[in-house]
Backbone as CSV, one residue per row, in Angstrom:
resi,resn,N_x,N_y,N_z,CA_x,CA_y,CA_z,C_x,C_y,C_z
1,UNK,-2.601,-10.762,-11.402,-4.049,-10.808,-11.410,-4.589,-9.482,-11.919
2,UNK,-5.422,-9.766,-12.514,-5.797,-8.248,-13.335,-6.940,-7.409,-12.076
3,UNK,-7.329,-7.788,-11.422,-7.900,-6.988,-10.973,-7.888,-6.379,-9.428
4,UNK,-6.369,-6.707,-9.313,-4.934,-6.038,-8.387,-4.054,-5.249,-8.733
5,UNK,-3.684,-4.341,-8.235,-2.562,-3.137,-8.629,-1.094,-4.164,-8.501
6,UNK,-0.643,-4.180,-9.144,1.062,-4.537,-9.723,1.840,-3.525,-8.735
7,UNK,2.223,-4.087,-7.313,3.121,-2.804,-6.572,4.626,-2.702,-6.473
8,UNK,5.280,-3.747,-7.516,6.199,-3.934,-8.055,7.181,-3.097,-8.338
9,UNK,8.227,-2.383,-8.012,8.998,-1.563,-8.453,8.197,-0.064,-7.913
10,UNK,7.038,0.459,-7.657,6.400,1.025,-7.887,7.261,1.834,-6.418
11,UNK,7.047,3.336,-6.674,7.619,4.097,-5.601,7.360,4.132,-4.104
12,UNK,8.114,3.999,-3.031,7.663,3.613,-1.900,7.355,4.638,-1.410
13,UNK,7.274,5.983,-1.473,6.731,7.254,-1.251,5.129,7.126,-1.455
14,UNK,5.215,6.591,-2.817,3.766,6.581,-3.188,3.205,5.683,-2.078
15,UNK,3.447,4.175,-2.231,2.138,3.208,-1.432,2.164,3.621,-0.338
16,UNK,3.301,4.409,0.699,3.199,5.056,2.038,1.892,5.566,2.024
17,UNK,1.959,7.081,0.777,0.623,7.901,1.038,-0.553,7.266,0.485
18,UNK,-0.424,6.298,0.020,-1.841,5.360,-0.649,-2.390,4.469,0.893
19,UNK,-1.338,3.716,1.205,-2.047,2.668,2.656,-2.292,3.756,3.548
20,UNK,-1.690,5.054,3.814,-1.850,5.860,4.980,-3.309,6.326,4.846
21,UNK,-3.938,7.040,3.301,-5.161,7.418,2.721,-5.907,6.305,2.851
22,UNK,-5.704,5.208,2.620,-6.729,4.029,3.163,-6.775,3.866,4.826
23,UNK,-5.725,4.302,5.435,-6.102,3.450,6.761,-6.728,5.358,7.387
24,UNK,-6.731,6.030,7.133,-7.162,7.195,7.209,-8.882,7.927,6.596
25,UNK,-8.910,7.134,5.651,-10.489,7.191,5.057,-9.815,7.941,4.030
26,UNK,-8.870,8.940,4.027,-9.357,9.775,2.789,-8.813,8.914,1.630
27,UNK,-9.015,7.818,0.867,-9.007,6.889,-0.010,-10.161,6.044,0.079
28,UNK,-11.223,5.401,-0.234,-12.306,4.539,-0.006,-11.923,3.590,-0.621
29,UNK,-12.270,2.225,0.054,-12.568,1.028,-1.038,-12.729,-0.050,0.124
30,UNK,-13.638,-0.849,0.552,-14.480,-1.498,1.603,-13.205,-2.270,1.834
31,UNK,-12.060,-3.178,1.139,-11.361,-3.529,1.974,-9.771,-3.201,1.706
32,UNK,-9.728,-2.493,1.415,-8.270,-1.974,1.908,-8.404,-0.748,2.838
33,UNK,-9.262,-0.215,3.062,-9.965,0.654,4.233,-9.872,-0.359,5.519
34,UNK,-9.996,-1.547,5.751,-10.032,-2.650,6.278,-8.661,-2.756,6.844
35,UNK,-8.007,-3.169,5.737,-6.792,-4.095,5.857,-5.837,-2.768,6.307
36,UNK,-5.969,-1.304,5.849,-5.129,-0.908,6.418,-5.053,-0.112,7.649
37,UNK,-6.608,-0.387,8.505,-6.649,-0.054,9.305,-5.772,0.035,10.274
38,UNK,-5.336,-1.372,10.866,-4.482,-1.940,11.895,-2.968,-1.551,11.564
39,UNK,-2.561,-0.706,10.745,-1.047,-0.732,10.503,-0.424,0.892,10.699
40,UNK,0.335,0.379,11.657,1.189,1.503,11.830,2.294,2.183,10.942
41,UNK,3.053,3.355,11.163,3.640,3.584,10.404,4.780,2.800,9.844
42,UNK,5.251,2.453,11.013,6.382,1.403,10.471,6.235,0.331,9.808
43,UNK,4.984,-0.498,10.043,4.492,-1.616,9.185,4.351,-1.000,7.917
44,UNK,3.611,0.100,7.874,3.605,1.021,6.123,4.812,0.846,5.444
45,UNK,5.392,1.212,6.206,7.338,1.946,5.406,7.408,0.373,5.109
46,UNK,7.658,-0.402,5.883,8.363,-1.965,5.581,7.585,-2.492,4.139
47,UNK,6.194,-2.586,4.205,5.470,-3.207,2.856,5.836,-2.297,1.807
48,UNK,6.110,-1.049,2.116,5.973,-0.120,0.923,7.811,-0.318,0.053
49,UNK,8.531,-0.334,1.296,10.192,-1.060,0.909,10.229,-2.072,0.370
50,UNK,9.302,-2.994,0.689,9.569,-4.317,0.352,8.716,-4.743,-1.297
51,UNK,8.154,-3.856,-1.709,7.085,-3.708,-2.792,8.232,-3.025,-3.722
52,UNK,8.917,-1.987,-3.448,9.379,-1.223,-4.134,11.035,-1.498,-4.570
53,UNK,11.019,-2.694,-3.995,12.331,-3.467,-4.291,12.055,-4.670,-5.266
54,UNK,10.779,-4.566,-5.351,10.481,-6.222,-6.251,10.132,-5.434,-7.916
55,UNK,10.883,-6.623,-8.793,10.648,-6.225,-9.952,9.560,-6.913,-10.324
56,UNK,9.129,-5.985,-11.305,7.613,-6.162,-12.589,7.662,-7.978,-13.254
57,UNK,6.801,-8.154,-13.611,6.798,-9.515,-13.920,6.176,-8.499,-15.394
């Protein structure tokens, strides 16, 4: 979908400090500020593993 980030392969270091900056404020955007409110660290690490194991379409 084009107007979704592709988290595909993409480094799991990175989306850690991206969902952590959203569920933290210092990232804005009305709903992933939202969505990553409720998630702990370990839920982070798991989506961010599980993103970073999937290949690019």
């Amino acid at each position: 979908m084009e107007n979704y980030p592709n988290l595909a392969s993409q480094k799991s270091t990175y989306i850690v400090k991206q969902l952590k900056d959203f569920r933290e404020g210092r990232r804005q955007d009305p709903i992933m500020n939202n969505m990553a409110a409720s998630l702990d660290d370990v839920t982070i690490k798991s989506i961010a593993e599980y993103y970073s194991g999937q290949t690019s379409k």
